[in-house]
C-alpha positions as CSV (number, residue, x, y, z in Angstrom):
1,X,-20.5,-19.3,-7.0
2,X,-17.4,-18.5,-5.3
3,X,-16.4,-15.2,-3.8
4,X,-13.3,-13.5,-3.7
5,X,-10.1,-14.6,-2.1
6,X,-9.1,-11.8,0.4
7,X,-5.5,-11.4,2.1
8,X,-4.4,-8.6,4.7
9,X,-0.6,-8.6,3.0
10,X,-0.3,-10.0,-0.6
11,X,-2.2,-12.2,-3.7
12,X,-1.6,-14.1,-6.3
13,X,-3.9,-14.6,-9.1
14,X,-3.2,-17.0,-12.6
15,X,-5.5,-19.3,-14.7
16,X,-3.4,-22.4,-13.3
17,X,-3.8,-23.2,-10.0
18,X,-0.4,-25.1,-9.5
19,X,1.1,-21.3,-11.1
20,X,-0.4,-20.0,-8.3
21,X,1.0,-21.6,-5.6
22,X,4.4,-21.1,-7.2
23,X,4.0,-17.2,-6.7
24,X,2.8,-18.1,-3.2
25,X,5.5,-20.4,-2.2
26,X,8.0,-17.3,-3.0
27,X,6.6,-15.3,-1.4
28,X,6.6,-17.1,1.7
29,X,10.4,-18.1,1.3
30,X,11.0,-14.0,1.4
31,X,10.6,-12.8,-2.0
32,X,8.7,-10.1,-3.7
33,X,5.8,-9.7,-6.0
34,X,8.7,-9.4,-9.1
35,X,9.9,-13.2,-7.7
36,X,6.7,-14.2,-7.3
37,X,5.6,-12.7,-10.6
38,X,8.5,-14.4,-12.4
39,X,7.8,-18.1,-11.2
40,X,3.8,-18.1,-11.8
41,X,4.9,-16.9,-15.2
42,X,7.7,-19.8,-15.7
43,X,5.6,-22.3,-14.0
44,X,2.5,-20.9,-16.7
45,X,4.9,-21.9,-19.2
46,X,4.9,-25.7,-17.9
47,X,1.7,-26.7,-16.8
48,X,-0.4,-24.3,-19.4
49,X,2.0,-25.1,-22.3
50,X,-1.3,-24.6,-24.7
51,X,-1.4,-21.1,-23.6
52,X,2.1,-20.1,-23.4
53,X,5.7,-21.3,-23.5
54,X,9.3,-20.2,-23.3
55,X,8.7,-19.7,-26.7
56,X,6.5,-17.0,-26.5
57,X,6.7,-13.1,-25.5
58,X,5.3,-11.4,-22.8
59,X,4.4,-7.6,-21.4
60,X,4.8,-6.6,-17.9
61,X,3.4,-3.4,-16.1
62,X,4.9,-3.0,-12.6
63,X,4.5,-0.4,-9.5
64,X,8.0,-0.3,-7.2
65,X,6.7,1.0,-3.6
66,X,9.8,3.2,-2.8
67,X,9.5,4.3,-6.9
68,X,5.8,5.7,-6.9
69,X,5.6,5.2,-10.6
70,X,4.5,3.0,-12.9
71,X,6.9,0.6,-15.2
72,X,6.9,-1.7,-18.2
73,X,8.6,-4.4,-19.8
74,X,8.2,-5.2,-23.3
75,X,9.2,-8.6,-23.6
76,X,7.8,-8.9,-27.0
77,X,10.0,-9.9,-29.5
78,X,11.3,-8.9,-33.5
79,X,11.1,-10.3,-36.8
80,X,14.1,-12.3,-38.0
81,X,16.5,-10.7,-40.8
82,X,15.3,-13.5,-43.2
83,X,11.2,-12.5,-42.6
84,X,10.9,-10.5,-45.9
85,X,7.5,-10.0,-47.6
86,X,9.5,-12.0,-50.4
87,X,10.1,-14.7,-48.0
88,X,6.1,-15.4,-48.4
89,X,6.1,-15.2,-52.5
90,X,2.9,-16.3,-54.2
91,X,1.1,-16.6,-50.6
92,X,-1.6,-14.7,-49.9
93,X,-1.0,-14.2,-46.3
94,X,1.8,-15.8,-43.5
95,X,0.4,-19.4,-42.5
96,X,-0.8,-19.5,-39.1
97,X,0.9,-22.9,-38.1
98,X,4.0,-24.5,-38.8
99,X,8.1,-23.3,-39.1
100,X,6.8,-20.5,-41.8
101,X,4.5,-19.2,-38.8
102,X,7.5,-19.0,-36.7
103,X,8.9,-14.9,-37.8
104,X,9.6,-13.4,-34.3
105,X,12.0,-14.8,-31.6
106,X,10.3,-15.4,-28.4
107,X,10.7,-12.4,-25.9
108,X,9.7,-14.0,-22.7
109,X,12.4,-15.2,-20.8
110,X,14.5,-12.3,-21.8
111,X,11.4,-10.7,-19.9
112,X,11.9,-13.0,-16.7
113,X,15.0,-12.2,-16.4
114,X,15.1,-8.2,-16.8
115,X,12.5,-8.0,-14.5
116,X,14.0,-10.3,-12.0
117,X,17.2,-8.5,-12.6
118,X,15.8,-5.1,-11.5
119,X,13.4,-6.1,-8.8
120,X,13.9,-9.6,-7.4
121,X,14.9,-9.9,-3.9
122,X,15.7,-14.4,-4.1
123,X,18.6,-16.1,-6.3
124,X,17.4,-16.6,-10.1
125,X,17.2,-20.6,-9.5
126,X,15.0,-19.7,-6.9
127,X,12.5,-18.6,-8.7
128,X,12.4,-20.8,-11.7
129,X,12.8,-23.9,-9.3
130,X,9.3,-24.8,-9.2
131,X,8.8,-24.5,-13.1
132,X,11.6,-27.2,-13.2
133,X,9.8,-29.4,-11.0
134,X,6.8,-29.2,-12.5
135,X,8.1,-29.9,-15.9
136,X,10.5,-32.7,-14.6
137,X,8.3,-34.6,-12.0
138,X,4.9,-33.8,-13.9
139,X,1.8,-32.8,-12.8
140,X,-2.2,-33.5,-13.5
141,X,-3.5,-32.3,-17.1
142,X,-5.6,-30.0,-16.9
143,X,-9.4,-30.3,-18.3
144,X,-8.4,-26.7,-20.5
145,X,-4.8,-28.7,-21.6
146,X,-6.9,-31.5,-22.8
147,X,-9.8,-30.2,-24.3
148,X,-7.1,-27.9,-26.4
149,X,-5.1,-31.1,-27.4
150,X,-8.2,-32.7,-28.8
151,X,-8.6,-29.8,-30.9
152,X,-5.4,-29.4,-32.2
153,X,-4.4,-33.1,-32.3
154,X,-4.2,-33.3,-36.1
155,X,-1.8,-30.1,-36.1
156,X,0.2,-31.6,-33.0
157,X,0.6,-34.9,-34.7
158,X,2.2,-33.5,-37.9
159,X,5.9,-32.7,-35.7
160,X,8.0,-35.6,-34.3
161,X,9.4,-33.3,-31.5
162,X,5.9,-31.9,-31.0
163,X,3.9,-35.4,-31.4
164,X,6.3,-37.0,-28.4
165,X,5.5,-34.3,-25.9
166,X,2.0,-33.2,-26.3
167,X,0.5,-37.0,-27.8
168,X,2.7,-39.2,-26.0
169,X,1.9,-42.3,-27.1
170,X,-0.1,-41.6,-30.0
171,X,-2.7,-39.8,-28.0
172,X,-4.0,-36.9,-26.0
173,X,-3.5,-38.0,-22.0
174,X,-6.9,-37.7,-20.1
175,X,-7.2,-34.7,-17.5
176,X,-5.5,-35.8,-14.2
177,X,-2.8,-37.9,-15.6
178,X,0.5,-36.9,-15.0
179,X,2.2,-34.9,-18.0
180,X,5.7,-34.7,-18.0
181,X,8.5,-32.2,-20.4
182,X,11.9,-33.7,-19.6
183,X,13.1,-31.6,-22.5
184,X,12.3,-28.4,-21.1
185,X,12.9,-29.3,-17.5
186,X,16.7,-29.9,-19.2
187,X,16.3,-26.4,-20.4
188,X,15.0,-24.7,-17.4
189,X,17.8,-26.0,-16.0
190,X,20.4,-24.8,-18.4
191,X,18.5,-20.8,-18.0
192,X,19.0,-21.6,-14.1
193,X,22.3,-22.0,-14.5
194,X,23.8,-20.0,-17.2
195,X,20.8,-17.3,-16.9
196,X,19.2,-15.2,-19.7
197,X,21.9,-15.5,-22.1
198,X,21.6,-19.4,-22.4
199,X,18.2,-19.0,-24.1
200,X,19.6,-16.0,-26.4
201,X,23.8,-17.4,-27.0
202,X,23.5,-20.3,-25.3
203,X,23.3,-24.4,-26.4
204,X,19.3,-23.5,-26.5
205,X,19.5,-20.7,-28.6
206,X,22.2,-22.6,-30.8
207,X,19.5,-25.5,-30.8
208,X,16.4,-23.4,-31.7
209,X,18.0,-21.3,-34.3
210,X,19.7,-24.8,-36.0
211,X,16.6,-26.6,-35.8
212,X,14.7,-23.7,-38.0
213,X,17.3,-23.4,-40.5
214,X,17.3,-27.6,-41.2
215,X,13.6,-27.1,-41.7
216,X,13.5,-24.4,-43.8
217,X,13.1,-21.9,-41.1
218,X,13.1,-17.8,-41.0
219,X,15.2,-17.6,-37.7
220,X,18.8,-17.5,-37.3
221,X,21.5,-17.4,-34.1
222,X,22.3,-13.9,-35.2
223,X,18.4,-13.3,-34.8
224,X,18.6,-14.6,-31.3
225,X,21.7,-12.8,-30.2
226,X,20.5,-9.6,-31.4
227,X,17.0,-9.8,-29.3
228,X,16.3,-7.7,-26.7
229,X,13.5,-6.3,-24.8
230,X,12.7,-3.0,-23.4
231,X,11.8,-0.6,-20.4
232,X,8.8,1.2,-21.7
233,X,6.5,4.3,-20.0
234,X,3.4,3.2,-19.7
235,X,0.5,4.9,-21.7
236,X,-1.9,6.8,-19.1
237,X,-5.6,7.5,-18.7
238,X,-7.9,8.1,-16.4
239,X,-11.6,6.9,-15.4
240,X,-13.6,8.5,-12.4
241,X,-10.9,9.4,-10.0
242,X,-8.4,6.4,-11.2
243,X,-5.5,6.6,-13.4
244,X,-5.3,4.1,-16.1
245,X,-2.0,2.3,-17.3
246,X,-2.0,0.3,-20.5
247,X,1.4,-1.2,-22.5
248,X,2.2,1.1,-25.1
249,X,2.2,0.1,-28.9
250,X,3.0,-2.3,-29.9
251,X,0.2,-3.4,-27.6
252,X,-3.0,-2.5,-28.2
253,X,-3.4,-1.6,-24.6
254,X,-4.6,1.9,-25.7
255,X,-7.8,0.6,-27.1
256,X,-8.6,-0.5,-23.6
257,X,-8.1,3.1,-21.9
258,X,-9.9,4.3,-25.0
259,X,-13.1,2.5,-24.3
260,X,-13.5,3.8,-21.0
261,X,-12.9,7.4,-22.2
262,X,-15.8,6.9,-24.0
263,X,-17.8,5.1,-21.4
264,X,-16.9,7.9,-19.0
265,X,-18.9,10.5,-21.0
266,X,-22.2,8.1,-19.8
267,X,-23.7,8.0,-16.3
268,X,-23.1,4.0,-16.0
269,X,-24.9,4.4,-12.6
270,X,-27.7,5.3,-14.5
271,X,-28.0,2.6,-16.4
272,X,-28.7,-1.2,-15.8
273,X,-25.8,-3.6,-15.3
274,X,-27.0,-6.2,-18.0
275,X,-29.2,-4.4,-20.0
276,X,-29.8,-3.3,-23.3
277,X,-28.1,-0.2,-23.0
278,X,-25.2,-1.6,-20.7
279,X,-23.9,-4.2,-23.7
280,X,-24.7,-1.8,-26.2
281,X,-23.0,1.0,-25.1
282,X,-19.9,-1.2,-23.9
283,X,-19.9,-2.6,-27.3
284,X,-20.2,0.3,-29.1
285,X,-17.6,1.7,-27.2
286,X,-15.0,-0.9,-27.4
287,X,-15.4,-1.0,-31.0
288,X,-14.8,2.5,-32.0
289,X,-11.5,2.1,-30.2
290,X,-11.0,-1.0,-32.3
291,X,-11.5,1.4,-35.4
292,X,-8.5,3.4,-34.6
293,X,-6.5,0.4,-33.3
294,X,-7.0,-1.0,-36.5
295,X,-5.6,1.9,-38.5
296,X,-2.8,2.7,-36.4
297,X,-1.1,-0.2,-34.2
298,X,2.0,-2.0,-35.2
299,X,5.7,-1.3,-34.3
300,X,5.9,2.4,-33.3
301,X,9.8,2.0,-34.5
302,X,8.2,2.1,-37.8
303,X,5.0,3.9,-37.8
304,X,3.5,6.8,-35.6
305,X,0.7,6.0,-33.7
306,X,-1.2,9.2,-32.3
307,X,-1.4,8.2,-29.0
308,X,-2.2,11.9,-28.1
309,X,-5.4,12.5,-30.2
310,X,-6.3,8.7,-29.4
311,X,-6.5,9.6,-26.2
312,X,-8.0,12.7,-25.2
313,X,-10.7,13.1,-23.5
314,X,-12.4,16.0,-26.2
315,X,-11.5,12.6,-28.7
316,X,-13.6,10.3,-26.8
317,X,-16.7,13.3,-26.3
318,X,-16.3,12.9,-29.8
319,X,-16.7,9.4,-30.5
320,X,-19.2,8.9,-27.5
321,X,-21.7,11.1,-29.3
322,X,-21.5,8.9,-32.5
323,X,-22.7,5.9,-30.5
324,X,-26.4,4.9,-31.6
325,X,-28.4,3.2,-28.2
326,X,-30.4,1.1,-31.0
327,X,-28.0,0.6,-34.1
328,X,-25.2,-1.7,-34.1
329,X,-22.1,0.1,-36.2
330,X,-20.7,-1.7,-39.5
331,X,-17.0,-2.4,-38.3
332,X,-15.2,-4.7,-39.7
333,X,-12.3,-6.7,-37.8
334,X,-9.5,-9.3,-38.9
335,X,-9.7,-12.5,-37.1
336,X,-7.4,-12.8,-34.5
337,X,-6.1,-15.1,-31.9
338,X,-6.4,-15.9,-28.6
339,X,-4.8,-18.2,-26.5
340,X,-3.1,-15.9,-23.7
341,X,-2.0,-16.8,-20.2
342,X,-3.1,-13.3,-17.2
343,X,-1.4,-13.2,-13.9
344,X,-1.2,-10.5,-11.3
345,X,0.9,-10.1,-8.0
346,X,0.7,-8.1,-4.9
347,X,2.9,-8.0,-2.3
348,X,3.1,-6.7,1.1
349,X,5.4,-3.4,0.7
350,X,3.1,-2.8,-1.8
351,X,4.7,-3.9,-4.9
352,X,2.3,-4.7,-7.9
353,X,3.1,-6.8,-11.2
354,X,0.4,-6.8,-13.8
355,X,1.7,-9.3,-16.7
356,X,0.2,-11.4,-19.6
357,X,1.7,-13.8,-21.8
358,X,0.9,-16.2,-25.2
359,X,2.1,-18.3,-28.1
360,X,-0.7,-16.5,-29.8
361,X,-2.5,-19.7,-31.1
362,X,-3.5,-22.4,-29.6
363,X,0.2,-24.4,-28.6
364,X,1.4,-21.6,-31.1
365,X,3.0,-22.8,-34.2
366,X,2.7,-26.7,-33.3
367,X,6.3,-26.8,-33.4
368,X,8.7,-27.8,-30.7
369,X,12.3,-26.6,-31.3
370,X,14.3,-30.0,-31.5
371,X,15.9,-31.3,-28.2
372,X,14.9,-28.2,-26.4
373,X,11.5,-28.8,-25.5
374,X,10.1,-25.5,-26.1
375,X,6.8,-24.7,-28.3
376,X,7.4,-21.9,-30.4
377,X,4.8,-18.9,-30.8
378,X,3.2,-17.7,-34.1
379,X,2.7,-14.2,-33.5
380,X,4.4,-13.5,-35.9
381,X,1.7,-14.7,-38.7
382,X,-0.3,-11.6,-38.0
383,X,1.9,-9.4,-39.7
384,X,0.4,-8.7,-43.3
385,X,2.0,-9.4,-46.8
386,X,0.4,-6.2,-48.1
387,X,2.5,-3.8,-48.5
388,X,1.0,-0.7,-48.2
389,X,-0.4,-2.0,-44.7
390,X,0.5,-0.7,-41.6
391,X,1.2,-3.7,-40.4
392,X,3.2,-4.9,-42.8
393,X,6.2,-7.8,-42.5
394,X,9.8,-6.2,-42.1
395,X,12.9,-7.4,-41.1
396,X,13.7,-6.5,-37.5
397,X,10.0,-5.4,-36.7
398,X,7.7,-6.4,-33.7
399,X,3.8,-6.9,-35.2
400,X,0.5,-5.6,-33.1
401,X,0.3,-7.4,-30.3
402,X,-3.2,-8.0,-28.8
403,X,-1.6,-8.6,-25.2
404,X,-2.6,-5.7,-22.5
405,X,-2.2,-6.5,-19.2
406,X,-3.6,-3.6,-16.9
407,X,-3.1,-1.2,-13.6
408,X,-5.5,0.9,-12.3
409,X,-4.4,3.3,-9.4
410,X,-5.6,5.5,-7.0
411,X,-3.6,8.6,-5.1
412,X,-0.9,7.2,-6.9
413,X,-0.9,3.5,-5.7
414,X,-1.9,0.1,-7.2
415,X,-5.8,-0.2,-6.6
416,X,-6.9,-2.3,-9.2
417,X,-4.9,-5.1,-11.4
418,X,-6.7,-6.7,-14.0
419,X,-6.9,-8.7,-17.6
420,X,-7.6,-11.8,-19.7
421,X,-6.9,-14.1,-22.1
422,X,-8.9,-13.6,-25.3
423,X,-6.7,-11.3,-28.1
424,X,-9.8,-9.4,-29.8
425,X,-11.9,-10.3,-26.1
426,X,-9.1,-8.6,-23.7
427,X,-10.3,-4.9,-24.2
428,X,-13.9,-6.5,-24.2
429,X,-13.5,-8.4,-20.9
430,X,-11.0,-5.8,-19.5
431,X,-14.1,-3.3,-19.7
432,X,-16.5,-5.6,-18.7
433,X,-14.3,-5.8,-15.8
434,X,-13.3,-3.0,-14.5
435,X,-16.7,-1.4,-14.9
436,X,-18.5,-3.6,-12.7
437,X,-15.9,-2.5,-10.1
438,X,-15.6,0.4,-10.7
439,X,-19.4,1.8,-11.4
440,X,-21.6,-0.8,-9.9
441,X,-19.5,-1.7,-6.6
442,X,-19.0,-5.4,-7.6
443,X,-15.8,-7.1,-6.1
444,X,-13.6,-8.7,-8.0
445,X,-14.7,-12.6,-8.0
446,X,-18.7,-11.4,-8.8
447,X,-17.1,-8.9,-11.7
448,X,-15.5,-11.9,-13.6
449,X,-18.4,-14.1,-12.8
450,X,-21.1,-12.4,-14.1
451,X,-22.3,-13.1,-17.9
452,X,-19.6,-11.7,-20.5
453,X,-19.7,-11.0,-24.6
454,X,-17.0,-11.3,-27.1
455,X,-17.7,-9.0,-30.5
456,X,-15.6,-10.1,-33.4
457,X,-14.3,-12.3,-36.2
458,X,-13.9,-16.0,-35.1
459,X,-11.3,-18.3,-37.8
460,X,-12.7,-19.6,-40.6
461,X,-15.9,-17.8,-40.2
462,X,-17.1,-15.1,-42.3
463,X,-19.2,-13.2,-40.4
464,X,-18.8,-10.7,-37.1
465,X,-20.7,-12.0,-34.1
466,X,-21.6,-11.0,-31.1
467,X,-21.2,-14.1,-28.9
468,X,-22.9,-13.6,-25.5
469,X,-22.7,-16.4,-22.9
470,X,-26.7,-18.1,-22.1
471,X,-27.0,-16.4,-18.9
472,X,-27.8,-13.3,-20.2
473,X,-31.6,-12.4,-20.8
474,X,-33.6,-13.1,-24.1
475,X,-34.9,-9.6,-23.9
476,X,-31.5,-9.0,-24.3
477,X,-30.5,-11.1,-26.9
478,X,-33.6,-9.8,-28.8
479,X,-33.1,-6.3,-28.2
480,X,-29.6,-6.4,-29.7
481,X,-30.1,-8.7,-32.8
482,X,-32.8,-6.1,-33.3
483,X,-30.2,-3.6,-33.5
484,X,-28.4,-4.8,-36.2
485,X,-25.6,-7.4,-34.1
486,X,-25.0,-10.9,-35.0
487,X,-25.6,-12.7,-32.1
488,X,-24.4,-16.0,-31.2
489,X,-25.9,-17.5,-28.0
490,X,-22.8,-19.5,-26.2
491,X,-23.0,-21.4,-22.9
492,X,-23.5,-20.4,-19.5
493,X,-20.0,-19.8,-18.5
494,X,-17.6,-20.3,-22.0
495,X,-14.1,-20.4,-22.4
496,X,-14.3,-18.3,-25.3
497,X,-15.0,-15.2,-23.1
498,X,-11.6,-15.9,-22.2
499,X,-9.5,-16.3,-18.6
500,X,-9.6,-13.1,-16.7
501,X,-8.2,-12.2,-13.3
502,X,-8.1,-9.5,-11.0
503,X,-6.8,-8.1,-8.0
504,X,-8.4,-4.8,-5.7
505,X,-7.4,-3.0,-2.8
506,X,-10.7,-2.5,-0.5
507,X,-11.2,0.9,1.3
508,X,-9.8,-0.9,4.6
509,X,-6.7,-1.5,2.6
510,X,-6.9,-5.8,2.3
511,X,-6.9,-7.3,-0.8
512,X,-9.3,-9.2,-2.8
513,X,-8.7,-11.4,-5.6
514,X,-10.5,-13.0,-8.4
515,X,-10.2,-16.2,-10.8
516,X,-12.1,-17.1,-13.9
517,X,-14.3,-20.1,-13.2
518,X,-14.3,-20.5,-17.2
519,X,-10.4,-21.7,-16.8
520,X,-8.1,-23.6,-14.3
521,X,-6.9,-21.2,-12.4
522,X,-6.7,-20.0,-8.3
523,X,-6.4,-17.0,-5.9
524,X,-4.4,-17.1,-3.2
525,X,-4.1,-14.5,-0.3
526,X,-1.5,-14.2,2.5
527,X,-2.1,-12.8,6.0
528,X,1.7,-12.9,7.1
């Protein structure tokens, strides 16, 4: 199994190996992790356009060096004026794929371009140059792009504009052919040019916006010039001498920082790594926090969520003493999605960008936005219809969002950047994580290697399993179902578990940096 990639100066980390040369190449042509950051997450958009897309939103937590504190951007965006519960009469619930599954504009490149704005230290073309290349010249399918098309190639069939890109031809192309987008390298163009704006007041928001309304469409080109993101503090915790950063609601980042409040009244060191007691205290853990996140999370512009009881430590002494070592609890969760894209950046003043980004679904909605080339996210379908539901669909409204990338410092500097694609899975895997580091002295590579669980409610199925990948023991397996868990054995190494990635600072100060094997991704260190 491969070990972790290591570099004296900087790293880059992304499920897509061609994304992470991108943040590479910047970095060697004099930018900074925000540069960097910005074109792994454009070039994500090209060649892992079933993950994520222009069309989708995005959440960035950053550390400046000469700041000392810790940043977000929300790049998340709101419900149209037209997305009314009313909108939806006589359904039981938004559909998860086609133009009525399209309710919130897409966030992210109104994302790219604050942050690059603020931070970046090369020209705005710069940056999204290789995206453009990639999406204009083309570049070799992935086995994750392919496998994803298969799946979805009845949905992806029923759009012209959608059926021309993704099935040229009629047909999924095998991995390693070349896959070109010479729509959306036309409109990576325009945003090099013209810059954020063009995707917002622009011919592409024009486009977009036009396109939805001939089809029936919530979206407008008022919806589109009203969008904007936002700076955001961070939500903070802390776990055995590191402070914790999370996205604040309406991310469910908290749940993650709640977890390991609880974890942290247990002496992990104590315990196994793989046992009984290991899973079933993580999962037990993770899915008290899911109680509360379930309660509480949606659009704090709308509701109050109680961050400050959610997260106190005499809270989480609370919940830890309600875990039972040999009884699953009776939780019930919605199914949600989780096709997400993680990326992380360090540079060598120091500078640290933790950011995530999705179309929700699996290539989102299934519809491309006319001429424009770019896949449009349904996020917006987990808002519900009841409305007496925290979560409910209003006008002007962002929904909970299950993206939460991480930060983890130490005497107030970056130490550990970490997280994964997998909506319900990313507090799952982002404790799996970061307690492997953390409390059993595991680098990064050998914490994303080792065997992973996902607790939860997959589509279309009734029941909530416990899906643990083969390499874990039987005892184990066993032991649990014995306790009351569904559990599902997967494979050995399964892409349901999600993509995560991670970077650490070593005591000697380098850098180490870790990839999912379970995706297509690469880590890439610099010695400059």
């Amino acid at each position: 199994m491969n070990q972790s990639a290591t570099g004296t100066k900087a790293m880059v980390v992304s499920p897509h190996y061609l994304a992470t040369a991108a943040g590479i190449r910047m970095l060697e042509q004099g930018g900074n992790a925000y540069d960097a950051a910005v074109a792994v997450s454009a070039c994500l958009a090209v060649v892992y356009p079933h993950m994520t897309s222009l069309g989708g939103d995005s959440f960035w937590l950053m550390h400046h060096h000469e700041e000392d504190v810790v940043r977000g951007y929300n790049a998340s965006g709101r419900s149209g004026r037209l997305a009314t519960r009313a909108a939806y009469d006589g359904e039981q619930s938004i559909p998860t794929r086609g133009m009525k599954s399209i309710v919130t504009v897409p966030g992210m490149v109104d994302g790219w371009f604050a942050v690059h704005e603020k931070y970046g230290a090369l020209e705005w073309a710069q940056v999204l140059a290789p995206a453009i290349e990639y999406a204009q010249n083309g570049f070799p399918m992935s086995n994750d792009q392919y496998e994803n098309t298969l799946k979805c190639e009845a949905i992806l069939a029923q759009t012209l504009e959608t059926a021309d890109i993704y099935l040229p031809g009629g047909s999924a192309p095998q991995p390693g052919e070349t896959f070109k987008q010479a729509n959306m390298a036309k409109t990576l163009q325009r945003l090099a040019a013209f810059g954020r704006d063009e995707f917002y007041k622009g011919e592409t928001a024009v486009e977009i916006a036009d396109y939805m309304q001939r089809h029936g469409g919530l979206l407008t080109r008022e919806d589109f010039e009203a969008h904007h993101g936002d700076w955001v503090e961070p939500v903070k915790g802390s776990y055995r001498g590191y402070d914790l950063y999370q996205m604040p609601p309406n991310s469910q980042g908290f749940t993650g920082i709640m977890a390991l409040h609880i974890l942290e009244q247990f002496d992990l060191q104590t315990i196994e790594h793989g046992s009984h007691e290991y899973y079933q205290l993580c999962i037990e853990a993770l899915k008290l926090s899911f109680q509360d996140r379930n309660a509480y999370l949606s659009d704090p512009a709308f509701t109050e969520v109680p961050l400050d009881r959610l997260l106190s430590k005499a809270y989480a002494a609370q919940l830890a003493d309600s875990i039972d070592m040999e009884q699953a609890s009776g939780l019930q969760t919605k199914s949600i999605g989780s096709d997400t894209a993680y990326a992380a950046v360090v540079d060598g003043d120091g500078n640290a960008v933790s950011f995530i980004q999705s179309l929700y679904f699996e290539f989102g909605s299934a519809v491309v936005a006319g001429e424009t080339g770019v896949l449009l996210q349904n996020r917006g379908s987990f808002f519900s219809l009841d409305a007496s539901h925290v979560n409910r669909l209003e006008p002007g409204k962002r929904t909970f969002h299950t993206l939460m990338p991480a930060m983890a410092c130490k005497d107030g500097k970056p130490s550990i950047l970490y997280g994964t694609q997998g909506g319900e899975g990313q507090p799952q895997t982002q404790t799996a994580i970061f307690t492997r580091m953390v409390d059993y002295g595991m680098d990064p590579q050998q914490a994303i290697n080792e065997p992973r669980w996902v607790w939860g409610r997959t589509w279309g199925e009734p029941t909530q399993e416990l899906k643990m990948e083969g390499r874990i023991s039987e005892a184990v397996f066993s032991s649990l179902s014995q306790a009351g868990h569904i559990v599902r054995k997967m494979k050995d190494f399964d892409g349901i578990m999600g993509h995560a990635h991670a970077i650490k600072r070593d005591e000697s100060g380098n850098l180490q940096g870790g990839t999912d094997p379970r995706c297509d991704g690469a880590a890439a260190g610099l010695d400059y």
